[in-house]
N, C-alpha and C positions, 0 to 999 in steps of 0.2 A: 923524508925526515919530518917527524911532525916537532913542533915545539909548544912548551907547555907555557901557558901564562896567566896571570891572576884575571878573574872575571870581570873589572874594570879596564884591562888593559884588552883583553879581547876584544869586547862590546868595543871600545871605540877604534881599534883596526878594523871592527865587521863594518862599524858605520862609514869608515873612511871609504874601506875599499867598495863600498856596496852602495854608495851615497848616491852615485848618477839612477842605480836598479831601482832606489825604492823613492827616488823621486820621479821616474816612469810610472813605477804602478801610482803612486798618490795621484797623477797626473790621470792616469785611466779610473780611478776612483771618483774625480773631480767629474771625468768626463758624464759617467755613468750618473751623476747626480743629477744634471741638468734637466729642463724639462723635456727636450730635443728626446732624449735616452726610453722617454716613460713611455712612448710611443712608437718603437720603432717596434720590429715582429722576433721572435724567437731566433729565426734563420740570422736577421739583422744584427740582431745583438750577439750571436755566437760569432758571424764573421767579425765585427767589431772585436771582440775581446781574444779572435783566435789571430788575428792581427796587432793588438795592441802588446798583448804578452807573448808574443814572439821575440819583440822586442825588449820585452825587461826580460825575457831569460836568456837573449843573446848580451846583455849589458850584464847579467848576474856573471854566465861565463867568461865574460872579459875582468870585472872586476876580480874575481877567482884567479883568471890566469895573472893579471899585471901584482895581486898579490902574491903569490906563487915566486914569480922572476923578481920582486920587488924588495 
């Protein structure tokens, strides 16, 4: 069942239900700023980020499912 709802009322269910997701990635965003990041080697930086967003797309799916049952 999909249900329809006005475009301010969406946005802020995406934000509820997604709020832990995109405070991971902001968080991997942060990380990548620092100067630790500038230096590390291609391989480095893919395992990093093939690690980090593991995580925000297992937190995406959770958010998804607990809005789903919710």
């Amino acid at each position: 069942m999909v249900s329809v709802v006005g475009p301010a009322q969406g946005a802020l269910a995406c934000e509820d239900a997604f709020a832990a997701s995109a405070g991971l990635f902001a968080a991997v965003c942060a990380e990548l700023a620092v100067p630790e990041a500038a230096v590390m080697t291609h391989a480095q930086l893919e395992d990093l980020l093939g690690l980090r967003m593991r995580e925000v797309t297992r937190q995406l799916f959770q958010g998804a499912v607990d809005e789903l049952v919710g």
